[in-house]
N, C-alpha and C positions, 0 to 999 in steps of 0.2 A: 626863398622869396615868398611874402603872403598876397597871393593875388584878390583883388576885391571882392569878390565874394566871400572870402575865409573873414575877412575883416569888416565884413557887414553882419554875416553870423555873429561871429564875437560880439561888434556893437548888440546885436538885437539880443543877445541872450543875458549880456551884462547890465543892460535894462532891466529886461525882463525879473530879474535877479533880485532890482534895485525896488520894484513894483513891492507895494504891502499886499499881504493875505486876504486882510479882511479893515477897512476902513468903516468906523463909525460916526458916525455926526452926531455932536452932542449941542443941544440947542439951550438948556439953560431952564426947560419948562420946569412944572412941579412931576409928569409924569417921569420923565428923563432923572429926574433928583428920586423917584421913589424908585426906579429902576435900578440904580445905581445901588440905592441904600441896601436891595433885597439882595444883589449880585454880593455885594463885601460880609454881609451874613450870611453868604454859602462858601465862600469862599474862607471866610476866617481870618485871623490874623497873618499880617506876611509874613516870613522870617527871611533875613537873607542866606541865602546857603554857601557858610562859607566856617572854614575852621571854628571847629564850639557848638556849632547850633549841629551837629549831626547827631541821629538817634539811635544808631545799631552801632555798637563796638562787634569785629569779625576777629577774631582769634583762632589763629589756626597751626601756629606751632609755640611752642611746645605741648600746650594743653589744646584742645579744641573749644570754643565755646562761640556762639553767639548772647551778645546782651544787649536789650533794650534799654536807653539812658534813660526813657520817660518812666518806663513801668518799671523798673528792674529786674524784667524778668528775662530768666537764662535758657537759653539751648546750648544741650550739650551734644548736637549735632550740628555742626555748620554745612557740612554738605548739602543735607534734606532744604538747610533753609536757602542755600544758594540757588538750589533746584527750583524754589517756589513754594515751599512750606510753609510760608507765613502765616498760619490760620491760627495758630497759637497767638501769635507776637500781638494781631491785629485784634483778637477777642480781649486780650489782658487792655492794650489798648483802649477799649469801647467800653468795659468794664470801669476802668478808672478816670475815663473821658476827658 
């Protein structure tokens, strides 16, 4: 049996849950429009991430390899780069921009 209190927790925390992180007001000015403009130029184009648009093929039996789909470039060590190695992957990356 849930007595009141277990059930006023739950309420408050399934709110709590419901709450956003971070709420913005967008007002419509010319600042708010140049703000915006600068944000989508750091940010870059969107991609949706979903089957097709991924960029590392991970191969690990029978040969080993990591490959980059943008750069084409190969490691023939996949472990190092599951570890964290990416300094390769990400310079070929910046290279060909």
């Amino acid at each position: 049996m849930i007595d009141n209190s277990e059930l006023k927790n739950w309420v408050d925390e399934s709110a709590k849950m419901c709450q956003p992180d971070k709420v913005v007001w967008i007002d419509g000015s010319a600042e708010e429009k140049k703000r915006l403009e600068e944000l989508s130029k750091i940010k870059g184009e969107h991609k949706q991430a979903s089957w097709g648009n991924q960029i590392r093929s991970y191969v690990l039996h029978p040969y080993k390899q990591v490959k980059d789909l943008r750069t084409e470039h190969v490691e023939t060590n996949p472990e190092a780069v599951l570890d964290g190695g990416l300094d390769e992957l990400i310079e070929k990356a910046f290279v060909l921009g």
